[in-house]
N, C-alpha and C positions, 0 to 999 in steps of 0.2 A: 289829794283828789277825793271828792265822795266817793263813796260807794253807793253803787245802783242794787246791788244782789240785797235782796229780802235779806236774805237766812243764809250765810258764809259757810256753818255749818249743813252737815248731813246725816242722817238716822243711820246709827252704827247698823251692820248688817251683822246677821249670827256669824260666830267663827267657833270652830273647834276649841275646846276646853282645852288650855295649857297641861299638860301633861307631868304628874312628879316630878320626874327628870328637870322637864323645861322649867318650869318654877325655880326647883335649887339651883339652876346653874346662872337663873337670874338675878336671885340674889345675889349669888356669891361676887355675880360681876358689877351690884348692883345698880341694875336695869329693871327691876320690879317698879310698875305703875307708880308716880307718884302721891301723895294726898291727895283725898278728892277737893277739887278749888285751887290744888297748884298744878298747871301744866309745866310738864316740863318743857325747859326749850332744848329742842335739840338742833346742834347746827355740824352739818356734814362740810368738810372742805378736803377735798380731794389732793391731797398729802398722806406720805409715806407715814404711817406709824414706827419710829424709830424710841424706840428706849434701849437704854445702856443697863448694863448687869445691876448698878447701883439704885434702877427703877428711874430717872430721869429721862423728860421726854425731849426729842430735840423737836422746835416749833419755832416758827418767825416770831422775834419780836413783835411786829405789828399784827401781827393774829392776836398772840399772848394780850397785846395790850387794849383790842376789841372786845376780846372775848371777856376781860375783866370788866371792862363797860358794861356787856350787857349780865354778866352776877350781878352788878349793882344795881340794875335797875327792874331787872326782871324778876315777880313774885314766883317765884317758886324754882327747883331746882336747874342748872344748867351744865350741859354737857356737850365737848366736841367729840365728835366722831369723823376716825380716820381710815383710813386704806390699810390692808397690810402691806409692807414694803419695808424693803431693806438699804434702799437707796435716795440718799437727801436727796429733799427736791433743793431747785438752785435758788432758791432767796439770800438771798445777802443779808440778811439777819438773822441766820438761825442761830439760834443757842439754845443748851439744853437746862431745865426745867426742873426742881424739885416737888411730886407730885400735890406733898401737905402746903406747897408755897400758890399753887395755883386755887383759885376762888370754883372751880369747875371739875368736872369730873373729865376725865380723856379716856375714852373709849371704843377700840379698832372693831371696825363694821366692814365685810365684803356687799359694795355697793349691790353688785348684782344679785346674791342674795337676801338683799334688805327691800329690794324692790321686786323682785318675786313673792317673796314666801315671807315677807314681813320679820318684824323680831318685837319684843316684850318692849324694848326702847320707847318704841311710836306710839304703845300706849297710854292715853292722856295726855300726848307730849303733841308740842306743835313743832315740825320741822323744817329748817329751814335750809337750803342747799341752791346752789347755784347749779344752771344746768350741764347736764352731766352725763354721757349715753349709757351707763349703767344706771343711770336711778331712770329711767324710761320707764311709768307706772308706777313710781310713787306715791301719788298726787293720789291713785285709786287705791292702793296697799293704805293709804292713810285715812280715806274717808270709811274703808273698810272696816274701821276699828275705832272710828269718832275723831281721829284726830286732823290735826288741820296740816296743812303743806302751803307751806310760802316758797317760791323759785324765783331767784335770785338772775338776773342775766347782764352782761358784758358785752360777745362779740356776736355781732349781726350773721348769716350766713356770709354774706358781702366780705364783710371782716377776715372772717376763716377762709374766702378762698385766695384772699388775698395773701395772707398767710402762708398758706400751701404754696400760692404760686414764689413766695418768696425764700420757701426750704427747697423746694424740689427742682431741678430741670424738666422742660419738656419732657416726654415720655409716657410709659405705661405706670410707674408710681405715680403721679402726676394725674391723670386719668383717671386711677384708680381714686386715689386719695378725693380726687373731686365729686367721685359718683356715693363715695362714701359719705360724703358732707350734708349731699344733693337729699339722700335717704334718712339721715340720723335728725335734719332739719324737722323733717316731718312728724319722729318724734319727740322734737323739742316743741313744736307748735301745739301739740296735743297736749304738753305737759305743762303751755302757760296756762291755756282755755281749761286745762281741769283742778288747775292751783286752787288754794283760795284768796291767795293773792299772788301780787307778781312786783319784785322789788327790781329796778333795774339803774343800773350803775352805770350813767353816761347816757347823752342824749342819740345816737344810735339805736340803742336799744328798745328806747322808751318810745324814739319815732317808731319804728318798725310795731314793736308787738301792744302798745298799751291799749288797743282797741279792741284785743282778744280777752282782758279779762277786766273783768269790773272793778280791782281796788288794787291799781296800778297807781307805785309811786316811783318818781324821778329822782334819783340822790348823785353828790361826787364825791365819788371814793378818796379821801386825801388824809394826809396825817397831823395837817396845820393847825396849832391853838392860838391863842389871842397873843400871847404873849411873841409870837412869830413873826408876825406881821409887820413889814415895813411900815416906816414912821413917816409923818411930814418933812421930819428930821434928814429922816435915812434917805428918801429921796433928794432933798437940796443939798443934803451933803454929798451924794452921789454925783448928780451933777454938776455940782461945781470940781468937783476931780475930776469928771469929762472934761468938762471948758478948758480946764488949765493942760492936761495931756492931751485931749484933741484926739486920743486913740480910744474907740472903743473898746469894749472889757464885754467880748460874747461869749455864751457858755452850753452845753450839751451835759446832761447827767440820765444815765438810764445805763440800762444792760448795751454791752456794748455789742449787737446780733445783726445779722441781717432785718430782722423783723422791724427792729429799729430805725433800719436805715445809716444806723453809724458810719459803715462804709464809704457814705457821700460826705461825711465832712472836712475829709483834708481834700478831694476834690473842690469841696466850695471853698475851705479857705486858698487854695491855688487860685481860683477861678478871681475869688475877691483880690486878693493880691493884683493879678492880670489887668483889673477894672482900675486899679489905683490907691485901693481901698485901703487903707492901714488900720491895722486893728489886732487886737491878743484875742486869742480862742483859746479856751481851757473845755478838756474833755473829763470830765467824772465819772464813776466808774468803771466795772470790767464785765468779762466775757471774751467770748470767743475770740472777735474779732481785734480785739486788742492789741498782741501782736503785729496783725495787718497793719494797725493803725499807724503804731510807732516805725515801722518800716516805710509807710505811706509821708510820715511826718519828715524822713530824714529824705526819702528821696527827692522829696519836692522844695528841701532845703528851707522848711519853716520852724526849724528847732528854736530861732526867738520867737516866734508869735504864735506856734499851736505846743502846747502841754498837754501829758498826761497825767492828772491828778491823782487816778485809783478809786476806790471808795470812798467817800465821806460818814461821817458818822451823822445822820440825819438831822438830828437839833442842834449840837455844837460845833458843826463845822459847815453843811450843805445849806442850813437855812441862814447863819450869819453873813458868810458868802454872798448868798442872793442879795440881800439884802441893802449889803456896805459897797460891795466893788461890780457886781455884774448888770451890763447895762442893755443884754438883748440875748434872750432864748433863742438857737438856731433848734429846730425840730424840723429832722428830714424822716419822722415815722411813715412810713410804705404803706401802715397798715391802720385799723379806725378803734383799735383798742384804747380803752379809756382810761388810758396811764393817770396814776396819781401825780406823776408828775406836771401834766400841764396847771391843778390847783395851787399844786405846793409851791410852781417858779410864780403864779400870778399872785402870792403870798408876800412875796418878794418884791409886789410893786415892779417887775421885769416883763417886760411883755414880748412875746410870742413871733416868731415868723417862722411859718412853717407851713408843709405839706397840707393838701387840703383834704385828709382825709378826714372819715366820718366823726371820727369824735370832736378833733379841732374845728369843723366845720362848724358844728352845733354849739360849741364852748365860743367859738367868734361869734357866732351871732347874737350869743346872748350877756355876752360881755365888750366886745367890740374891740379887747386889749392885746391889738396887735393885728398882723397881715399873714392873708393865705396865699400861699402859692400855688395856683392852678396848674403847672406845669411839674411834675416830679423829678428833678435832674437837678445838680447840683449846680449848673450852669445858671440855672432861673434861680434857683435861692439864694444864688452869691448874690446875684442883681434885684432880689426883692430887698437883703440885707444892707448894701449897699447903698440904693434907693431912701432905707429908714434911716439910716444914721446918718446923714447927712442933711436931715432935719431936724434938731435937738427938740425944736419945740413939739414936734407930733411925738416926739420917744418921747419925750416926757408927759405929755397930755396921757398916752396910750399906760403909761405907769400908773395913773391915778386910776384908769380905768380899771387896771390888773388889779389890784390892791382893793378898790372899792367892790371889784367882784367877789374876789374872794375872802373879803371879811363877812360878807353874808352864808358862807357854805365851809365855814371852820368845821374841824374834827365833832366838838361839841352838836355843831347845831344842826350838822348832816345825823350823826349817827341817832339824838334825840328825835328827828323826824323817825329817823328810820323804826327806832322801840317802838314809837308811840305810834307807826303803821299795824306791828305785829302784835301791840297791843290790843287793837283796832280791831283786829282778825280773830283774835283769841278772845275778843268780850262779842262779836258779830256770831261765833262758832259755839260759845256757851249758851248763846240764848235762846 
């Protein structure tokens, strides 16, 4: 998207001279300014800082393997900054980290003081963080000191109450949790309008706020490379293993949570069953709700046609999968977060039926690879699922579609839009 803003940048304002102290302790953590002509990039992701005595960090895999992207591409120094915390967050890739193995510098920052009272980090540095009610006045902490602020966004407010409504019961937490939403919105809205840009991850977000700030870009957050990608191959060969077994091969992968909606799919496979429908369901993944599930799976006496797979290992097992034997995405998400999953199964040439919420909404209409279910209840997704496979020819049209969509918004060609926005930002803010 152009940009319409003159001048991205703004005239540093006087600040207090760093102080002895503050100088040596920036060194030592080395946080001192970088070259003048390299900004650094700093990017904040709101993760526990955990290292082990031996100095390794634990960190996702797929952060680890972003964040190497962008050392490579970006001229001048790069550093994540984390939370302090002593409890994994729950990604299912963490592993820990030799510090001389990583291309970046890891660096723990208490949000709320970095968006108060600033730190040495931000300066010369462009940052970038996703929104966050601790860094609330960042955006001003940064222009304060010349440097630029990119905010990064996901879930709509819509999104988050839907959320809320799907942890809590009725009640005063519930209420409370709402009103708290209702206020912290307000300021995250201040905090696109005063970015100097605004990166947002999924078409929710980008419908809602990209008219608050001038050099708003749209991207999908997913892990897919070219190499990934269903073949002409992999589709014909797919289906003619339909033809000849006549039982479809649907699939579910994600955390297994409420938020998810997990909970609806041994209802929908009961429900399909009930309709007539024959078919194998494989669940991937875990979480919470997992247990439920396998308890769900025996009660309704579908031990031949629903499994519990567990985790998969992302390249050599979850996307080979998609690819050879799964022939229909069930997605009953409750909520309009913009799972990397609905890119990575449309990778897979597999298309989609699912909830209509915000993010699938916007991924259907502009891919077309697959059907929404208007109705939330496991009852209507049996019968939308149903409905599809009993057409081979639209499953199979609707895969070319998945596949044609998503060879255009690979790992590669999302994350090089995305440098070359922040790029964009950082030559607008130098000049």
């Amino acid at each position: 998207m152009a940009d319409r803003r003159a001048n991205i940048g703004s005239r540093p304002r006087p600040t207090a001279p760093m102080s002895v102290s503050d100088a040596a302790a920036s060194a030592l953590s080395g946080t001192t300014a970088p070259p003048q002509g390299k900004r650094r990039l700093l990017i904040l992701v709101a993760i526990p800082a955990i290292q082990r005595e031996d100095g390794h960090w634990l960190l996702p895999t797929k952060l680890v393997t972003g964040m190497r992207a962008y050392a490579e591409q970006w001229r001048g120094p790069v550093m994540l900054g984390l939370q302090p915390g002593h409890r994994p967050s729950a990604e299912l890739d963490n592993a820990y980290w030799a510090p001389e193995a990583l291309p970046f510098q890891v660096q723990t920052f208490s949000f709320s003081e970095l968006a108060e009272r600033g730190h040495a980090a931000l300066e010369n540095s462009l940052v970038m963080a996703m929104l966050h009610h601790e860094l609330h006045g960042l955006a001003r902490r940064c222009r304060e000191v010349g440097s630029l602020f990119v905010v990064g966004t996901e879930l709509t407010l819509r999104t988050q109450v839907q959320i809320a409504r799907s942890l809590h019961k009725p009640g005063p937490t519930l209420v409370k949790k709402l009103i708290w939403l209702a206020m912290n919105h307000r300021g995250a809205l201040r905090d696109i309008a005063e970015a100097h840009g605004l990166q947002c991850n999924g078409t929710p977000t980008f419908d809602a706020y990209a008219h608050r700030n001038p050099h708003a870009l749209l991207y999908f957050d997913n892990r897919t490379t070219a190499d990934m990608l269903a073949s002409a191959q992999d589709i014909d060969t797919r289906f003619e293993r339909l033809k000849q077994r006549g039982r479809p091969h649907l699939f579910f992968s994600g955390r297994l949570h409420p938020i998810k909606g997990a909970h609806h799919l041994v209802p929908m496979a009961a429900h399909l069953r009930q309709l007539g429908t024959d078919f194998e369901l494989s669940i991937a993944g875990d979480g919470p709700l997992r247990g439920e599930i396998e308890a769900q799976i025996r009660a309704h006496g579908l031990q031949d046609q629903v499994r519990c797979l567990g985790t998969l290992r992302f390249a050599d097992e979850l996307m080979p999968l998609l690819r050879r034997e799964i022939d229909l995405f069930t997605c009953p998400h409750l909520q309009g977060d913009p799972s990397c999953t609905y890119l990575e199964t449309l990778s897979g040439a597999v298309p989609i039926v699912g909830y209509d919420n915000e993010a699938w909404q916007g991924l259907h209409r502009r891919s077309g690879a697959g059907v929404l279910c208007h109705s939330r209840d496991p009852v209507n997704l049996a019968a939308a699922v149903s409905t599809l496979v009993q057409d081979v020819t639209a499953l199979r049209n609707l895969a070319h579609k998945a596949v044609d969509f998503a060879q255009e918004h690979l790992f590669d060609i999302e994350f090089n839009r995305r440098i070359a926005h922040l790029k964009q930002v950082a030559a607008q803010g130098d000049a």
